[in-house]
ZAVEX-572399 format. One line per field, with one value per residue: residue in three letters; chain; x, y, z of N, C-alpha, C in turn. Coordinates in Angstrom, 1 decimal, padded with zeros to 4 digits. Each point is the difference from the previous one (the first is absolute). Example, Ala and Ser with C-alpha at 12.3 -4.5 7.8 and 13.67 -1.06 7.14 Angstrom:
// ZAVEX-572399
guro: (ALA, SER);
rolum: (A, A);
n.xx: (013.2, -000.4);
n.yy: (-005.7, 001.1);
n.zz: (007.8, -000.7);
ca.xx: (-000.9, 000.9);
ca.yy: (001.2, 001.1);
ca.zz: (000.0, 000.0);
c.xx: (000.9, -000.8);
c.yy: (001.2, 001.1);
c.zz: (000.0, 000.8);
This chain:
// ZAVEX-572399
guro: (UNK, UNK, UNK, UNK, UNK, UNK, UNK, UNK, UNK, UNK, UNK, UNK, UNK, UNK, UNK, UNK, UNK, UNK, UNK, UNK, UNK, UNK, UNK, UNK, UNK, UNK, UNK, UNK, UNK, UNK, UNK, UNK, UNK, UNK, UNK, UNK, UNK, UNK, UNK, UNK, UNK, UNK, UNK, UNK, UNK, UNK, UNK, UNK, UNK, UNK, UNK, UNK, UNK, UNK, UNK, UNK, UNK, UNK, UNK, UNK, UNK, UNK, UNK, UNK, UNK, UNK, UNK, UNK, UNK, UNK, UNK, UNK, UNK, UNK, UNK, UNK, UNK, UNK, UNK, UNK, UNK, UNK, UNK, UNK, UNK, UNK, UNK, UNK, UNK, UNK, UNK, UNK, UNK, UNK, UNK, UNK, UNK, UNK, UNK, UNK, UNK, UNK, UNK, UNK, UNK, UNK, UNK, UNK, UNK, UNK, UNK, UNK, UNK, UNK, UNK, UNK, UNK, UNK, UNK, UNK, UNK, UNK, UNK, UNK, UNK, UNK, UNK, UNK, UNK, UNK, UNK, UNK, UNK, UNK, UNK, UNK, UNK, UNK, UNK, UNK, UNK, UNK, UNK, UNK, UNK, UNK, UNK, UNK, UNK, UNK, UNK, UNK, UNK, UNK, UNK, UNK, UNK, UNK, UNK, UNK, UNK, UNK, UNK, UNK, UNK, UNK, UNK, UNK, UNK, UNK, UNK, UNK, UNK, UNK, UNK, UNK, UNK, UNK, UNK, UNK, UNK, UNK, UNK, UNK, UNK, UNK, UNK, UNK, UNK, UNK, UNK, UNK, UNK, UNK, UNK, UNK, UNK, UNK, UNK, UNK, UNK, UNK, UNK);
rolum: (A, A, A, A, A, A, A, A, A, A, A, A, A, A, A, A, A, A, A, A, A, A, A, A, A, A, A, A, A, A, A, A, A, A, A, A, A, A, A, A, A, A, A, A, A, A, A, A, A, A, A, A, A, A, A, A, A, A, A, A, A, A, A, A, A, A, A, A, A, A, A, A, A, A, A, A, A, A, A, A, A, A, A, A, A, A, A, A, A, A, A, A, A, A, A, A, A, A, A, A, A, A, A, A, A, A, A, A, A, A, A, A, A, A, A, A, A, A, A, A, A, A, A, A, A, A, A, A, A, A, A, A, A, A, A, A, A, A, A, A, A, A, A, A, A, A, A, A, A, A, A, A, A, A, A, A, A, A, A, A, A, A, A, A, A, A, A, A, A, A, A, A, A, A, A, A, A, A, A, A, A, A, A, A, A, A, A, A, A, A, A, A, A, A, A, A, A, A, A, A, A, A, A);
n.xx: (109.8, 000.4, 001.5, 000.8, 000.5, -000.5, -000.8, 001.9, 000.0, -001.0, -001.4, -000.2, -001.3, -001.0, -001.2, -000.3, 000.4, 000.9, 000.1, 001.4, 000.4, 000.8, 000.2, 000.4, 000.8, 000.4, 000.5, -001.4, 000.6, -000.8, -001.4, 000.2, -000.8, 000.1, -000.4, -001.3, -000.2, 000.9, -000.6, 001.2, -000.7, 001.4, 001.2, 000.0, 001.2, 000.8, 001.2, 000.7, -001.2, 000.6, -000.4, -000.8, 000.4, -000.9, -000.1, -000.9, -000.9, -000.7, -000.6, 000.3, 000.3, -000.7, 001.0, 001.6, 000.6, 001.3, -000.1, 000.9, 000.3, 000.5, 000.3, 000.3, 001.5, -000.1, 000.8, -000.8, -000.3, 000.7, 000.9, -000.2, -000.6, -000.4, -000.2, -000.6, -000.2, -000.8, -001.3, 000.2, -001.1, -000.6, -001.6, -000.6, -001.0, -001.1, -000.4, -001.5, -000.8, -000.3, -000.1, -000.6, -001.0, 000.8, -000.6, -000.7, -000.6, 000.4, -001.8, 000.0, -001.2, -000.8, -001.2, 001.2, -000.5, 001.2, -000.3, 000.4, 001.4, -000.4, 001.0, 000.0, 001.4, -000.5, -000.7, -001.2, 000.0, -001.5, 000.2, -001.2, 000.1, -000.2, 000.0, -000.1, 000.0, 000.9, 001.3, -000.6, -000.3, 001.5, 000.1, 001.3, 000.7, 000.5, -001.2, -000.1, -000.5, 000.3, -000.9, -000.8, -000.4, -000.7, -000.3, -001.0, 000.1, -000.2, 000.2, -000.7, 000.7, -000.8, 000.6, 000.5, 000.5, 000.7, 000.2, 001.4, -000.3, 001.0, -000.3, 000.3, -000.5, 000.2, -000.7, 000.1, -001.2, 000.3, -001.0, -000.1, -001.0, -000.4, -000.1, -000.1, -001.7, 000.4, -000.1, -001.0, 000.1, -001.1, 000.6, -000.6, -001.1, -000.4, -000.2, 001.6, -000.3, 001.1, 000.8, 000.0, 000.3, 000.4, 000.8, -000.6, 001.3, -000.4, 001.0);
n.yy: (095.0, -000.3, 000.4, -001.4, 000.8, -000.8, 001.4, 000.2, 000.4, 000.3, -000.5, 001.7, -000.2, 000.6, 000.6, 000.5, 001.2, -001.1, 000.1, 000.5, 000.2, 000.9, -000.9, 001.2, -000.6, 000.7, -000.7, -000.5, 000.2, 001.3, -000.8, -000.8, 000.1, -001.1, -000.3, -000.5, -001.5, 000.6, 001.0, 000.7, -000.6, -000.2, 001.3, -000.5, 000.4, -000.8, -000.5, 001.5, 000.1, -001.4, 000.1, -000.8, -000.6, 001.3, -001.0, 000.4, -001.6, -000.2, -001.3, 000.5, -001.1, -000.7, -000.9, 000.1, 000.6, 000.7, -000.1, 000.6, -000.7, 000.7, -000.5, 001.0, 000.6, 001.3, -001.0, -000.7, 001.1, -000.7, 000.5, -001.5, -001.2, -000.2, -000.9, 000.8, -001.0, -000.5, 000.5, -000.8, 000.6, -001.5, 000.4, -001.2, 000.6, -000.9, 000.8, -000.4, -000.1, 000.6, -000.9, -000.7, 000.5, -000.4, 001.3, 000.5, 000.1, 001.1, 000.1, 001.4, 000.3, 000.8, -000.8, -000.7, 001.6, -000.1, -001.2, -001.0, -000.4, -001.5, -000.1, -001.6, 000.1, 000.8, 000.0, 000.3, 001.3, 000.2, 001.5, 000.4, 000.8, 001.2, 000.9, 001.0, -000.9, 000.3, -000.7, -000.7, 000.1, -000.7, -000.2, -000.6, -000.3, -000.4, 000.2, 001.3, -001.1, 001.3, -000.5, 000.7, 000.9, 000.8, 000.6, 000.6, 001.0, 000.7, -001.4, 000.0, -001.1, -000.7, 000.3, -000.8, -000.3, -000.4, 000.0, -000.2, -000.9, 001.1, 001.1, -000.2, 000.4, 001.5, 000.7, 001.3, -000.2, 001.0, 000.6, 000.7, 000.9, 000.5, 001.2, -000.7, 000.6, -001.1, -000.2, 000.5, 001.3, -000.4, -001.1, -001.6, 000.4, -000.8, -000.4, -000.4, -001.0, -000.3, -000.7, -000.8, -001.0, -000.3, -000.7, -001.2, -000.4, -001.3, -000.8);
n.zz: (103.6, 000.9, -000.9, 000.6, 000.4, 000.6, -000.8, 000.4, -001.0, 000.7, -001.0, -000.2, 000.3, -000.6, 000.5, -001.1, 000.4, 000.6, 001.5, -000.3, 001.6, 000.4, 000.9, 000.0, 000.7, 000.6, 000.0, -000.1, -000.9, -000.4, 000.1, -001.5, -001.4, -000.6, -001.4, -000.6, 000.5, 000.5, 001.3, 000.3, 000.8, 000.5, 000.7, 000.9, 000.7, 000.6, -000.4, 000.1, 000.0, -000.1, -000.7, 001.1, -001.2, -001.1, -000.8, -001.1, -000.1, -001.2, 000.1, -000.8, -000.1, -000.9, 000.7, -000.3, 000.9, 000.6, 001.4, -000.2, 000.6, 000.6, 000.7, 001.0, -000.4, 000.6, -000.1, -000.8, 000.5, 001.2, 000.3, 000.1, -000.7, 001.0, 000.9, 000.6, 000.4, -001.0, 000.5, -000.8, -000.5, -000.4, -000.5, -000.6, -000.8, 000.1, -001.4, 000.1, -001.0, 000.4, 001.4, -000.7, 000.3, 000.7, 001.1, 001.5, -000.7, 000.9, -000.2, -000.1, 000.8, -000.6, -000.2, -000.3, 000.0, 000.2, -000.1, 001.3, -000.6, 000.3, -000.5, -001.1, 000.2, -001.3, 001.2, -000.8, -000.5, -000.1, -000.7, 000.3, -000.8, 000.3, -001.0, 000.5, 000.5, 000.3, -001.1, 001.0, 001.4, -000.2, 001.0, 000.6, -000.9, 000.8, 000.6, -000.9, -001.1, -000.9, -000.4, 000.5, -001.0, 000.3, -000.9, 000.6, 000.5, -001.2, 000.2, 001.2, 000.7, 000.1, 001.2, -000.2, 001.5, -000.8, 001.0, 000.2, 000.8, -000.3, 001.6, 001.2, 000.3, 000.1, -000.4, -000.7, -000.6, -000.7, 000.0, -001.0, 000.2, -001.3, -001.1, -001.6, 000.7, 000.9, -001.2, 000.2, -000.8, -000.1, 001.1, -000.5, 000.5, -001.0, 000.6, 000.0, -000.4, 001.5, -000.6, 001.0, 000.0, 001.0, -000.3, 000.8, -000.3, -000.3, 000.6);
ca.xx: (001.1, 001.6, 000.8, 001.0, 001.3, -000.3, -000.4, 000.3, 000.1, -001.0, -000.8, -001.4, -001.1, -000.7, -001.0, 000.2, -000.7, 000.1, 001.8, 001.1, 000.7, 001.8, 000.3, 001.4, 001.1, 000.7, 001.6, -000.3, -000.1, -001.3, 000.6, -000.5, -000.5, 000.1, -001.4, -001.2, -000.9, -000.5, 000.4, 000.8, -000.8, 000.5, 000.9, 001.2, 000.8, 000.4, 001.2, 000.8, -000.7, 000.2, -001.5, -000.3, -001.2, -001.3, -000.7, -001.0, 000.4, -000.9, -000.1, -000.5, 000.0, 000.7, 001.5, 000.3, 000.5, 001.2, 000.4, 001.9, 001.5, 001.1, 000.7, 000.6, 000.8, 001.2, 001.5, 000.0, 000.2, 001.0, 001.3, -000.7, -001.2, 000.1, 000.3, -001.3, -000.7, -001.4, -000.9, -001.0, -001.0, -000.8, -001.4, -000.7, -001.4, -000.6, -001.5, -000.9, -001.1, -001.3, -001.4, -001.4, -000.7, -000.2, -000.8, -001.1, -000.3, -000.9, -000.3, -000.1, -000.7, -000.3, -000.4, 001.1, 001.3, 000.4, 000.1, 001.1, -000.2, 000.5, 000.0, 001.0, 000.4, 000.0, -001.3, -000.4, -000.9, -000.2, -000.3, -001.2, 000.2, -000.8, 000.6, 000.5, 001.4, 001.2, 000.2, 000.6, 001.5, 000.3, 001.0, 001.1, -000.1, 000.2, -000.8, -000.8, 000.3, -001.4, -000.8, -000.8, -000.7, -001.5, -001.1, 000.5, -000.3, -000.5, -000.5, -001.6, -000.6, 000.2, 001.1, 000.0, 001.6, 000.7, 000.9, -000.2, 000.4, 001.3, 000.8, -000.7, -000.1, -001.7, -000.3, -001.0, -000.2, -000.9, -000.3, -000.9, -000.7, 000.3, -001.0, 000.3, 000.3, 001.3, 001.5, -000.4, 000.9, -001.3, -000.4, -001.4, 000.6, -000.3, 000.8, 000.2, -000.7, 000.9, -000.5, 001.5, 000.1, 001.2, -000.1, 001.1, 000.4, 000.3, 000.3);
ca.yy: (-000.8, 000.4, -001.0, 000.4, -001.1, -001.2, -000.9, -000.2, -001.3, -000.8, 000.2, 000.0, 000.0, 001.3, 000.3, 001.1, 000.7, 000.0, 000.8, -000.5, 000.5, -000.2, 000.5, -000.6, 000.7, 001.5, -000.4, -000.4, 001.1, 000.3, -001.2, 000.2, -000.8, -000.2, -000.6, 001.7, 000.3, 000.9, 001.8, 000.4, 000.9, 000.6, -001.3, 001.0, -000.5, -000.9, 000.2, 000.3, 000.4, -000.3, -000.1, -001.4, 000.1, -000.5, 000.2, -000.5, 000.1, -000.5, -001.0, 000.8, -001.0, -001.4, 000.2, -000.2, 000.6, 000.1, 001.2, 000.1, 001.2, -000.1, 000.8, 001.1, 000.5, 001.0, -000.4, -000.4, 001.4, 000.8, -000.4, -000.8, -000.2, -000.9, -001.1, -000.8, -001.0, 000.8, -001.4, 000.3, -000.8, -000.1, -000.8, -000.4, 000.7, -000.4, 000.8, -000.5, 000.7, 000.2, -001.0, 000.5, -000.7, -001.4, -000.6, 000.7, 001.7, 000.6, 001.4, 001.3, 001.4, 001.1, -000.3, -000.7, 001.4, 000.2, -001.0, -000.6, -001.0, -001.0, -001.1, 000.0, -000.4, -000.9, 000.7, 001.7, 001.3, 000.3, 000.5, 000.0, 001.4, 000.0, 000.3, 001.2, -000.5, -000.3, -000.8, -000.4, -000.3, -000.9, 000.7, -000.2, -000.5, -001.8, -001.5, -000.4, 000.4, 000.0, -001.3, 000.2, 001.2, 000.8, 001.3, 001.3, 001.3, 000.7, -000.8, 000.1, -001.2, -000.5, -000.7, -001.1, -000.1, -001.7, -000.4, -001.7, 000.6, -001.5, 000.4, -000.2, 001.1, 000.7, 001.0, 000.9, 000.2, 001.4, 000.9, 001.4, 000.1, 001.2, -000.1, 001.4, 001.1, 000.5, 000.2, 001.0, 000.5, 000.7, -001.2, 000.1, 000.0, -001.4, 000.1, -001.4, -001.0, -001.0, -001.0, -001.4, -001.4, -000.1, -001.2, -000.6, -001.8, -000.9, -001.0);
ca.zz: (000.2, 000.4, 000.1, 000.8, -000.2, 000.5, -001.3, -001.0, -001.0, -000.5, -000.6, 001.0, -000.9, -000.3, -001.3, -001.0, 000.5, 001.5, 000.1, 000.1, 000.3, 000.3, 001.7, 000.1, 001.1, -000.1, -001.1, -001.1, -001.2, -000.5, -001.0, -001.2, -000.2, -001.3, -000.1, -000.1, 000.8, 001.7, -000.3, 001.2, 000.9, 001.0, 000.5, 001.5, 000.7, -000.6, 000.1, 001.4, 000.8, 001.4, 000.8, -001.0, -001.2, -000.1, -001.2, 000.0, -001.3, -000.4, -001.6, -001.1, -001.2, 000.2, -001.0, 000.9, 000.5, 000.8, 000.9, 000.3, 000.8, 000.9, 001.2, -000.6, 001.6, 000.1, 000.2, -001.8, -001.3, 000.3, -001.2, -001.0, 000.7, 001.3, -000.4, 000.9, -000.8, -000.5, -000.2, -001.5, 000.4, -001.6, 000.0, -001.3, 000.5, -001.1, 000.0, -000.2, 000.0, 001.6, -000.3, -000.1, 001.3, 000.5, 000.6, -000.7, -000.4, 000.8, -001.1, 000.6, -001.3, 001.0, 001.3, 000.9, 000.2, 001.5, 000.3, -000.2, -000.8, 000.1, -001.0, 000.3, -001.7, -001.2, -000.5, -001.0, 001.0, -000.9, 000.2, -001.0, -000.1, -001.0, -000.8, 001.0, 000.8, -000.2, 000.5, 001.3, 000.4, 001.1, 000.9, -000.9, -001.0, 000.0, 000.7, -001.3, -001.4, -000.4, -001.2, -001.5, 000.4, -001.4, -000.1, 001.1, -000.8, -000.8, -001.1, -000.4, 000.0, 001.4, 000.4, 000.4, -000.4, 001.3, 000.6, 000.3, 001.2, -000.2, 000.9, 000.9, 000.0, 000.2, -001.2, -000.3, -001.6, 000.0, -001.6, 000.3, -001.2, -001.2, -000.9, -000.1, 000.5, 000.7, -000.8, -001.1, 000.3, 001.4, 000.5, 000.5, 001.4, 000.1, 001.2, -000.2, 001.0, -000.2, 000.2, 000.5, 000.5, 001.0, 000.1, 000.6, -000.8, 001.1, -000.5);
c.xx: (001.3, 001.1, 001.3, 001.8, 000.0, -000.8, 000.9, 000.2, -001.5, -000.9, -001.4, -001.2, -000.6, -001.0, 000.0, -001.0, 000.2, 001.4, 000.8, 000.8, 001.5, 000.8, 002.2, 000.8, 000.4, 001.1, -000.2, -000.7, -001.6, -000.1, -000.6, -001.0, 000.1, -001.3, -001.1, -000.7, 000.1, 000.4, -000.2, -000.8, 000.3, 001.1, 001.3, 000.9, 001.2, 001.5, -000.1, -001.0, -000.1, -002.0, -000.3, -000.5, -001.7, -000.6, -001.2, -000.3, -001.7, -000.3, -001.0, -000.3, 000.7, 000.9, 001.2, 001.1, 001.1, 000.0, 001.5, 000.2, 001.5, 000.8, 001.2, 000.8, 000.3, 001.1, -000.1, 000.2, 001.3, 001.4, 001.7, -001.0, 000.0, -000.4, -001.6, -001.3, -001.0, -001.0, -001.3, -001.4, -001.4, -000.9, -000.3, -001.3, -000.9, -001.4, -000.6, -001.0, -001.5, -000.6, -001.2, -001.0, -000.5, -000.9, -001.3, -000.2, -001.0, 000.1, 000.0, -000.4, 000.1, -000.1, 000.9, 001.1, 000.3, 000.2, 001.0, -000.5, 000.9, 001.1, 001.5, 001.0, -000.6, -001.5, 000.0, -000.5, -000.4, -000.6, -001.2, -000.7, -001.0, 000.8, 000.3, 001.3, 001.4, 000.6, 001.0, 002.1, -000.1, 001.1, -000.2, -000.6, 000.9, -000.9, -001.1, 000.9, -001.3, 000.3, -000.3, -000.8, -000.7, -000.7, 000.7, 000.1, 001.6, -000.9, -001.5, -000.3, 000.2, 001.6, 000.1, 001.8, 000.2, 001.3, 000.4, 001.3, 001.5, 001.1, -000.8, 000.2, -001.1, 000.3, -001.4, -000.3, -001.2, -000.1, -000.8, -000.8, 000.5, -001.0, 000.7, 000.0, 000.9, 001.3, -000.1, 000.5, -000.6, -000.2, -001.8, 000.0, -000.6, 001.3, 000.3, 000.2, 001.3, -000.5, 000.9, -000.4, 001.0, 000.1, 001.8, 000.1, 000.9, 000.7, -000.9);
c.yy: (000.8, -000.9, 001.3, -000.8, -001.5, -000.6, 000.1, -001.0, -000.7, 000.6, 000.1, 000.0, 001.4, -000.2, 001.6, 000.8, 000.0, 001.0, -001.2, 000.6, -000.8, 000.9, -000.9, 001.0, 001.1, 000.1, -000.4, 001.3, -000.6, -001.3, 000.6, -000.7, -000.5, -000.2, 001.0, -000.9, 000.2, 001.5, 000.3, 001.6, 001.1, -000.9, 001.5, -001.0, -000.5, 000.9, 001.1, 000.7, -000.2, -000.8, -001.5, 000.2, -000.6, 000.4, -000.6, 000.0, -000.2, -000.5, 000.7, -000.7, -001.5, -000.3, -000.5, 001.2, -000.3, 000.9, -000.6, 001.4, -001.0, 001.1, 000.8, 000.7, 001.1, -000.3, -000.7, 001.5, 000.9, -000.5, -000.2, -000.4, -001.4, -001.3, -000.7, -000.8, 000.8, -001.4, 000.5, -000.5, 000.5, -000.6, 000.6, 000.3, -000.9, 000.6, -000.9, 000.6, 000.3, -001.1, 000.3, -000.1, -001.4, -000.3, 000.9, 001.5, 000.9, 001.4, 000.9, 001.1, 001.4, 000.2, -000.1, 000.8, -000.3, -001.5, -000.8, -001.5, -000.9, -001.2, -000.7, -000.5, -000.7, 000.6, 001.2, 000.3, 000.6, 001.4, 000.8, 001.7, 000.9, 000.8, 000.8, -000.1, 000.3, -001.2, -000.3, 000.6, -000.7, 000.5, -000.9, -000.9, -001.8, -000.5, -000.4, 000.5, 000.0, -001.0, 000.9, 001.5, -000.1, 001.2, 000.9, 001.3, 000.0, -000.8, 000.1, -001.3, -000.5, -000.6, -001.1, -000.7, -001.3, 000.1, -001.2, 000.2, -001.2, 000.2, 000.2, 001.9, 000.9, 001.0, 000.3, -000.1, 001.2, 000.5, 001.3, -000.3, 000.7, 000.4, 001.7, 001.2, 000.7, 000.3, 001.7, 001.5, 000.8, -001.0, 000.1, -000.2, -001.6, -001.0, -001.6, -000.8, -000.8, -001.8, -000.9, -000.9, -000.4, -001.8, -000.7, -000.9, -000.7, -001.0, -001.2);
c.zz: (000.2, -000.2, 000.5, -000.3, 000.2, -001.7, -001.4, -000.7, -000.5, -000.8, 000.7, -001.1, 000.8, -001.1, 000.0, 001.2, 001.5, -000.2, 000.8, 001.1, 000.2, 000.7, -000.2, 000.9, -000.9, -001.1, -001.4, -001.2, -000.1, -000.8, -001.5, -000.2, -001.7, -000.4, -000.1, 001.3, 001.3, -001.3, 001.6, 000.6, 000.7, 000.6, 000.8, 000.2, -000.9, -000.4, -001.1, 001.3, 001.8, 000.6, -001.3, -001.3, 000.7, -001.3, -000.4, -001.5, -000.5, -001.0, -000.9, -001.2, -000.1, -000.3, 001.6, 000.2, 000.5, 000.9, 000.6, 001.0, 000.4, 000.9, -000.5, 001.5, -000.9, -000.3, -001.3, -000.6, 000.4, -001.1, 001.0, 000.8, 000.8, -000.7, 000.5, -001.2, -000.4, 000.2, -001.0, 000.6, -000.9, 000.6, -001.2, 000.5, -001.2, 000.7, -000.4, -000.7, 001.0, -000.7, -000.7, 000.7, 000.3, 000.9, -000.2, -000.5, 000.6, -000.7, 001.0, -000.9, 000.7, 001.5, 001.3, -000.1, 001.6, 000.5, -000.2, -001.1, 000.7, -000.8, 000.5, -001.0, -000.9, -000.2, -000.5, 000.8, -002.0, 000.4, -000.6, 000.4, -001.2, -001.4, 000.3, 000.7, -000.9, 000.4, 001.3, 000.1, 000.9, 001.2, 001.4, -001.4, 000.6, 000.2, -001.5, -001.0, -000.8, -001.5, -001.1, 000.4, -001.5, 000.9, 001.3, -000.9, -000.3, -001.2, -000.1, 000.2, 001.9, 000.3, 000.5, 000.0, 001.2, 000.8, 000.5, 001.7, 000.2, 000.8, 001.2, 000.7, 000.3, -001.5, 000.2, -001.3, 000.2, -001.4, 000.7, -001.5, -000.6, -000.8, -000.9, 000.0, 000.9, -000.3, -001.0, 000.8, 001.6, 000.4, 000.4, 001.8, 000.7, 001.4, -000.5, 001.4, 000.1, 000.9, 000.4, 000.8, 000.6, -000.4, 000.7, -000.6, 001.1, -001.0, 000.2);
């Protein structure tokens, strides 16, 4: 989701885990944010830079938020200072917690290294691994939030981890194997095995 000048003043919804972008004309100061639930990704432009703001935000938690700016001249820091209007501008951000899976849950084991995954909001992708595994990454990290995790190495127990799919989007979820002979001061020359699932979410 993108918001723009046209969404000031209003209250947008977000679940925990999607991103937040903010696209403002050139004049407008870097915006802020109050609140723990967005954490600010990245962000260019924007007064005095001359080039439009682009910032990016992501719901990290439940809760509600403030993203503020306002416009800014050269001619407010001169002495004295000009007279030209300022235009403030406020969205209220309300985080949600990620759905739980509302629709269906599609397993992926070993077997399914390299394969694309289908889903579409609200469904799980469970992921079913053996104890060797490390636990998964996600990249990008909006179109899933992960639910729940157990085992994967170093524990000694089978992996087993949920994602739930609450952004329409593509990601990569990958692991590599591990074991601790490869950590010792003469690595074993035991070769680790990586492992990923390309999955698309649809609305």
């Amino acid at each position: 989701m993108t918001i723009t000048t046209a969404d000031n003043g209003t209250t947008v919804t977000v679940f925990a885990g999607q991103a937040l972008g903010v696209v403002l004309p050139a004049d407008y100061r870097p915006p802020t944010v109050s609140g723990v639930a967005l954490a600010q990704q990245s962000s260019t432009g924007g007064y005095p830079t001359g080039q439009p703001v682009s910032a990016l935000y992501r719901a990290v938690a439940p809760g509600d938020s403030d993203l503020s700016s306002q416009t800014d001249n050269a001619c407010h820091h001169t002495t004295p200072p000009c007279g030209a209007p300022v235009a403030l501008w406020l969205v209220h951000v309300k985080v949600l917690p990620a759905p739980s899976g509302t629709g269906q849950t599609v397993t992926v084991t070993q077997i399914d290294n390299a394969r694309t995954v289908a889903l579409r909001i609200g469904d799980t992708l469970k992921v079913s691994l053996p104890s060797m595994y490390r636990p998964p990454t996600v990249a990008p990290s909006g179109p899933l939030v992960r639910s729940d995790l157990t085992g994967g190495y170093p524990t000694g127990q089978p992996l087993l981890v949920r994602y739930v799919a609450v952004a329409a989007g593509q990601a990569d979820v990958s692991t590599i194997s591990d074991g601790d002979c490869l950590h010792l001061p003469t690595p074993c020359p035991s070769p680790q095995v990586k492992w990923v699932v390309h999955v698309t979410v649809t609305a």
